[in-house]
C-alpha positions as CSV (number, residue, x, y, z in Angstrom):
1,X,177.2,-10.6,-93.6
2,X,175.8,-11.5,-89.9
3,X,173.8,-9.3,-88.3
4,X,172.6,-8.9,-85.1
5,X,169.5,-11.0,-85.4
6,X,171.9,-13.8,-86.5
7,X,173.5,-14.1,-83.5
8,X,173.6,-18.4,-81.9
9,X,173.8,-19.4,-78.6
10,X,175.5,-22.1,-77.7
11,X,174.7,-22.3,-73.9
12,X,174.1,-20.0,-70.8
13,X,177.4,-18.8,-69.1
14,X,179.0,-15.8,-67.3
15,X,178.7,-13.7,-70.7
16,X,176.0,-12.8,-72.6
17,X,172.8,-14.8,-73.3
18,X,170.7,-14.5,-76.4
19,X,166.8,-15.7,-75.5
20,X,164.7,-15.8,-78.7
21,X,161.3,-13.9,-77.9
22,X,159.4,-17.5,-77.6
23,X,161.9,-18.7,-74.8
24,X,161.6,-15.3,-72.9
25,X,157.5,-16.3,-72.6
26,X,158.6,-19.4,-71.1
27,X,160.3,-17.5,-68.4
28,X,163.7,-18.7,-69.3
29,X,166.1,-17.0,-67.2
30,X,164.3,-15.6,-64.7
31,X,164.4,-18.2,-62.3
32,X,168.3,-17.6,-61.0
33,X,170.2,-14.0,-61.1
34,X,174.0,-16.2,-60.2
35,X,175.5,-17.3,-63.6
36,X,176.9,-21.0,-63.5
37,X,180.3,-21.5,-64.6
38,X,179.9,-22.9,-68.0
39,X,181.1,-21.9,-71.6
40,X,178.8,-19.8,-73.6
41,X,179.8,-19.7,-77.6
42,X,178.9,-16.8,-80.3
43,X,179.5,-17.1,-83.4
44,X,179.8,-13.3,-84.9
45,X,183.0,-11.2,-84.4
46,X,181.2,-8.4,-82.3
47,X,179.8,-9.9,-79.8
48,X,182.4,-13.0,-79.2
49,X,185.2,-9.8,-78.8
50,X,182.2,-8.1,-76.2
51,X,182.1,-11.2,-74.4
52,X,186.1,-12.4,-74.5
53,X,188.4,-9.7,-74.7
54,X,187.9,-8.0,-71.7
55,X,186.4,-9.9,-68.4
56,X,185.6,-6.8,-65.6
57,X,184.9,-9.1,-62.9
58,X,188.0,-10.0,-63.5
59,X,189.5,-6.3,-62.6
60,X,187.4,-5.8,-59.4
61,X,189.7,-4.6,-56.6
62,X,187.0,-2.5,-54.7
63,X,186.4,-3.0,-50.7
64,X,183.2,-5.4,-50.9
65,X,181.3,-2.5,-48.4
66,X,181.5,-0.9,-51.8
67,X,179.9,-3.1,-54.1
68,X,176.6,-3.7,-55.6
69,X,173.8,-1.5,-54.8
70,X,176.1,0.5,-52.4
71,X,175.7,4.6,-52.6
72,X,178.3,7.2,-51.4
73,X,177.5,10.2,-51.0
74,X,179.6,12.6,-53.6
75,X,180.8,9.7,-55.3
76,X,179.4,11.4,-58.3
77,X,182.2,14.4,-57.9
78,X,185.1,11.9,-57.0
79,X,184.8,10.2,-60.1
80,X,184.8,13.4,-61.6
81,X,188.2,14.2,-60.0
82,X,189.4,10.8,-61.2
83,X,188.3,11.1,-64.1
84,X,190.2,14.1,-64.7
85,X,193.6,13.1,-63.2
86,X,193.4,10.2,-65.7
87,X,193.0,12.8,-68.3
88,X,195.4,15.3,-67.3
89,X,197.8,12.5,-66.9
90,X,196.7,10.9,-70.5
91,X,197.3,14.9,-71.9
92,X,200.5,14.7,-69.9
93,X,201.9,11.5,-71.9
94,X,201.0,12.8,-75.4
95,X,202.7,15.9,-75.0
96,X,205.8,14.1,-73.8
97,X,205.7,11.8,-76.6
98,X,204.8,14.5,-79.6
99,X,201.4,13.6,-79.9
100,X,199.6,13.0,-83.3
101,X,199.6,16.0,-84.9
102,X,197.8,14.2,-88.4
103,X,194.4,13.0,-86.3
104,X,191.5,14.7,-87.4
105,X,188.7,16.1,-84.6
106,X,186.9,12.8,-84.6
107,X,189.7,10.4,-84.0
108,X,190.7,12.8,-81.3
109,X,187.1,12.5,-79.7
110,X,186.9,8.7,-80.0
111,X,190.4,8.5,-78.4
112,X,189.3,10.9,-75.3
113,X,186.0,8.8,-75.1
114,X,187.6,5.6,-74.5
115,X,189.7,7.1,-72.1
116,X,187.0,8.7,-69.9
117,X,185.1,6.0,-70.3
118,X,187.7,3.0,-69.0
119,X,188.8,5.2,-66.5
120,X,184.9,5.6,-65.0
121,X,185.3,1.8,-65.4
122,X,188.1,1.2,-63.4
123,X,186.7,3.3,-60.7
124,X,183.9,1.8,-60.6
125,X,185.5,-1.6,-60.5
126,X,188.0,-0.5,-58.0
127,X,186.7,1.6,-56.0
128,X,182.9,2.0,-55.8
129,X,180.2,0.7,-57.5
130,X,177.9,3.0,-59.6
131,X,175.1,2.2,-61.9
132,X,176.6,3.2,-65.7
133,X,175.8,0.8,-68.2
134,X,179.8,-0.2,-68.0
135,X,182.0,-1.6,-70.8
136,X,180.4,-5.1,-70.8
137,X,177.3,-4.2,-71.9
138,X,178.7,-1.2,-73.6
139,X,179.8,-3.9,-76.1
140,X,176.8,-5.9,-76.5
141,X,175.2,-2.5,-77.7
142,X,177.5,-1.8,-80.7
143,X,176.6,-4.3,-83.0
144,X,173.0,-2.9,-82.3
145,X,173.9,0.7,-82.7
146,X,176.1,-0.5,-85.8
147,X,172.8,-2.0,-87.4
148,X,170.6,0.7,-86.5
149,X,172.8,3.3,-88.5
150,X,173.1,0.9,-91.5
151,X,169.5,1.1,-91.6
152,X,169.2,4.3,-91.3
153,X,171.9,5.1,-94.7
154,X,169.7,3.0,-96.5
155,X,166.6,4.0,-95.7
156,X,165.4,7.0,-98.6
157,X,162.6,8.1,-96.3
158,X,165.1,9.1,-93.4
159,X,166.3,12.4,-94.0
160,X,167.8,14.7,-91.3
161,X,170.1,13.5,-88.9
162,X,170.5,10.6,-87.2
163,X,168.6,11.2,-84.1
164,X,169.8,8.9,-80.4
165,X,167.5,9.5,-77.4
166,X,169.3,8.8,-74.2
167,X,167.1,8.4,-71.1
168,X,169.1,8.6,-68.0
169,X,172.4,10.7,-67.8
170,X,173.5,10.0,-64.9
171,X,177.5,11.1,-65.3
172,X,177.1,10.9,-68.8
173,X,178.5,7.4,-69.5
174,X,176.1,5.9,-72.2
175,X,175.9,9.2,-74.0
176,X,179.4,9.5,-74.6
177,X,179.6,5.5,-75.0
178,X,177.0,6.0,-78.0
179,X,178.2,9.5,-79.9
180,X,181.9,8.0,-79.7
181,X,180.7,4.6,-81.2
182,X,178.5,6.4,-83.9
183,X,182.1,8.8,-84.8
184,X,184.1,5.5,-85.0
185,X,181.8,3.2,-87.0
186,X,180.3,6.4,-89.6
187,X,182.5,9.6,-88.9
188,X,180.5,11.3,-91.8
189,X,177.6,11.0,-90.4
190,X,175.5,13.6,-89.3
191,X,174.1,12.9,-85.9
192,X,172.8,13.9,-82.2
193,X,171.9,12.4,-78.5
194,X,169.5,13.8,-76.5
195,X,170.3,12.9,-73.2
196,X,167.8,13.7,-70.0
197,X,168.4,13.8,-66.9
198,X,166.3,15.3,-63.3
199,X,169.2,15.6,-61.1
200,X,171.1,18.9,-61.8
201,X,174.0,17.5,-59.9
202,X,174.8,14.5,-61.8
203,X,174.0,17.1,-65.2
204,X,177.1,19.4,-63.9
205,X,179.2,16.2,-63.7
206,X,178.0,14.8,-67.1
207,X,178.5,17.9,-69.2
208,X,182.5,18.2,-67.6
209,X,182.6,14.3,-68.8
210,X,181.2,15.1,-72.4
211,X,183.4,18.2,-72.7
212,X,186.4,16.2,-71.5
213,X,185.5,13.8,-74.9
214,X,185.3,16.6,-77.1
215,X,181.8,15.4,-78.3
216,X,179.6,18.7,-77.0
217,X,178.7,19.6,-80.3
218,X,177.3,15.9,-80.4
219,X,175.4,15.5,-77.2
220,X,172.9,17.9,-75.7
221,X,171.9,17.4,-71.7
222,X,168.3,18.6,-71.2
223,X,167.3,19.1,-67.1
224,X,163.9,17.7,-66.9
225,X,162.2,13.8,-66.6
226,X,160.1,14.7,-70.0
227,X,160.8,12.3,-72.6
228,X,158.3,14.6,-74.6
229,X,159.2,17.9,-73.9
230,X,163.1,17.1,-74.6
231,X,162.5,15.5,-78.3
232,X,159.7,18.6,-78.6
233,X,162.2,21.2,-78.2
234,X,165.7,19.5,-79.4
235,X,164.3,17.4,-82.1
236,X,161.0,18.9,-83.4
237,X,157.6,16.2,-84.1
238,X,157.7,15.9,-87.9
239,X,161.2,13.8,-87.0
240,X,161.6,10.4,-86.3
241,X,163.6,8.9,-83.6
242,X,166.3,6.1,-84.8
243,X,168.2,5.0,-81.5
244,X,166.6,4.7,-77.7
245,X,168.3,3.7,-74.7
246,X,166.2,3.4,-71.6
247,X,168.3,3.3,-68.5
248,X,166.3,5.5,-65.3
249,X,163.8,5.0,-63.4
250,X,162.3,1.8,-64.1
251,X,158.6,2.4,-63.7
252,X,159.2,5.2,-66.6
253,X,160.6,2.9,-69.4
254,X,157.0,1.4,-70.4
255,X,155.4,5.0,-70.3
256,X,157.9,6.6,-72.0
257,X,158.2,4.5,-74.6
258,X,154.5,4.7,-75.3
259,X,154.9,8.2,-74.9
260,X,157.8,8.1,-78.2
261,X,154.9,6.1,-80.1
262,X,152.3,8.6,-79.5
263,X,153.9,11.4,-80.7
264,X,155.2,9.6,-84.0
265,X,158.8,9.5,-82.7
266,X,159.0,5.7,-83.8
267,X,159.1,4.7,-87.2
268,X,160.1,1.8,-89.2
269,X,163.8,0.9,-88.1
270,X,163.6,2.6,-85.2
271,X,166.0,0.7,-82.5
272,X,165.1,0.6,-78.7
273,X,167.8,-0.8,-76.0
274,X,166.6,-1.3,-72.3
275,X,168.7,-2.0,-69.7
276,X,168.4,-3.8,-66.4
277,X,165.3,-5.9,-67.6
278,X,166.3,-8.7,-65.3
279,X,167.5,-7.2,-62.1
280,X,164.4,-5.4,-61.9
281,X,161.0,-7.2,-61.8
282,X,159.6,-4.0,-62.5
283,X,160.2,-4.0,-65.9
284,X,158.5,-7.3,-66.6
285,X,155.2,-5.0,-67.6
286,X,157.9,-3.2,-70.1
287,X,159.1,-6.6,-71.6
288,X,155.3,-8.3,-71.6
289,X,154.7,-5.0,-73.9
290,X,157.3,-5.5,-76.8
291,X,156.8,-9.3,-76.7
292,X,153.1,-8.6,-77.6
293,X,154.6,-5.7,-80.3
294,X,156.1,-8.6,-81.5
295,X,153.1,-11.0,-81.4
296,X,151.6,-8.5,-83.6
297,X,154.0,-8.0,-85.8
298,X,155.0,-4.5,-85.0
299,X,158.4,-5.0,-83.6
300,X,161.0,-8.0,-82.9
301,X,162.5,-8.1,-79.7
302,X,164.7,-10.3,-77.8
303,X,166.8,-10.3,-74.7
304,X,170.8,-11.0,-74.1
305,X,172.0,-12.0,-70.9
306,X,175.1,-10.2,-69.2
307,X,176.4,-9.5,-66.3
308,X,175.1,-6.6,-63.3
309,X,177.7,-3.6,-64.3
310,X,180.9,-4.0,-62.2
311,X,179.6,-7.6,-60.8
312,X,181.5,-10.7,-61.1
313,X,178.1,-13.2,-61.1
314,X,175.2,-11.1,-60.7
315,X,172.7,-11.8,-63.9
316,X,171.1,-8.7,-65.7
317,X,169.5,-8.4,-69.5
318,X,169.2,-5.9,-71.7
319,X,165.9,-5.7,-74.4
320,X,166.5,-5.2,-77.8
321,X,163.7,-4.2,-80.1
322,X,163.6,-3.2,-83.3
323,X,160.3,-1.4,-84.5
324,X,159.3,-3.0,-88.2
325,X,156.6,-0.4,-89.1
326,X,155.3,3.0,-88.1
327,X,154.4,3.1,-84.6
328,X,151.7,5.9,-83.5
């Protein structure tokens, strides 16, 4: 079976880009953040469907004042109220129609997720750009995600639950993009995010947008900027951490991350996604970090190419590394 790590490119082009650890020392892709309009080839199922079944840039319909990098205040609470139009209106159409009585609790969840979660996408594509991982890379994670739980069911030495460490709210978007993946791909499986978040305002709209997915039981919100004090209090430290995605503030990813090695949190087959390693030069230190990991021989790491959520040709990255021994 392919994996993850098997994944070929075939060349650069307006979907994602795989660049083998040795390349990213080179620079390689750094130099332009505008994608040229060529063909770029995969050659596992996942990741040819992340990249060609669904094209956002295509969708975008928003006022350009609106676009990247724009902020509106309360945009936060009108997606909210979008959001839930959409699912009153998705409720609405279920009843009319009988509904599926014979779906269990996590089929329903999955179904709400993806529902909440293409309708923050066409809001954001449509109306005003917001800083949610978004479905494009949302895609690129699962094969990740999908490899991380594999090596968790056959690892003997993980007991527990399957633990997901989600670093950066915001309206709740990657948190209900994870537990709904983890519920479709191993519904048996005994699991929890921790998501953290400092701003109490986007917290009030996350937990409506997790409750709205049915996943509550699944995904706990903690109020503070403490990677530590989170895992300390929801996780315990004789447990090991087994998923990480790093999407806030920028300058935090390096430290917190040394922070989850410190305390023991990352073990063998412990996975670590960050996002927005090329639109911001700050993480440059965080990326120089895991490529020397890897020069040791403590992690392997490498970087795909996709697009700036809700852009049509703006060039971002997201790190994946995946820790090979105990890390402390």
């Amino acid at each position: 079976m392919t994996t993850f790590g098997d994944i070929l490119l075939k060349n650069e082009g307006p979907g994602p880009t795989i660049i083998p650890m040795k390349a990213q020392k080179d620079g390689v892709g750094f130099a332009n953040l505008f994608y040229k309009d060529t063909e770029v080839g995969f050659w596992t199922d996942d990741l040819t469907q992340a990249l060609h079944s669904t094209h956002d840039a295509s969708l975008l319909k928003r006022d350009p004042a609106n676009g990247a990098w724009t902020f509106k205040a309360n945009a936060e609470l009108d997606l909210l109220q979008h959001v839930e139009n959409v699912m009153a209106m998705s409720d609405a159409n279920n009843a009319a129609v009988g509904g599926d009585g014979q779906r269990d609790a996590s089929d329903a969840s999955v179904d709400a997720a993806k529902t909440v979660l293409r309708a923050i996408d066409t809001y954001c594509l449509g109306k005003q750009w917001m800083y949610h991982v978004g479905h494009e890379k949302g895609e690129i994670m699962k094969p990740f995600l999908r490899e991380s739980i594999s090596s968790f069911s056959s690892n003997a030495d993980r007991t527990g639950r399957f633990i997901v460490v989600d670093v950066g709210t915001y309206c709740g978007y990657s948190a209900i993009l994870m537990a709904s993946t983890i519920k479709e791909i191993a519904p048996n499986l005994d699991f929890h995010v921790v998501s953290t978040e400092i701003n109490p305002k986007h917290i009030v709209v996350a937990k409506k947008m997790i409750q709205m997915t049915k996943l509550e039981k699944n995904i706990t919100v903690v109020q503070t900027g403490s990677v530590e004090a989170a895992l300390a209090e929801h996780v315990g430290s004789n447990n090991a951490v087994d998923f990480v995605f790093f999407d806030h503030a920028k300058d935090q990813y390096l430290s917190d991350l040394k922070t989850l090695e410190k305390n023991g949190y990352m073990k063998k087959g412990a996975r670590v996604v960050a996002d927005n390693v090329i639109v911001s030069e700050t993480l440059s230190i965080y990326r120089d970090y895991v490529e020397e990991l890897a020069d040791e021989g403590i992690v392997t790491t490498k970087l795909i190419f996709g697009r700036l959520e809700y852009t049509e040709n703006l060039k971002d990255g997201l790190e994946f590394t995946t820790y090979l021994q105990d890390r402390n």
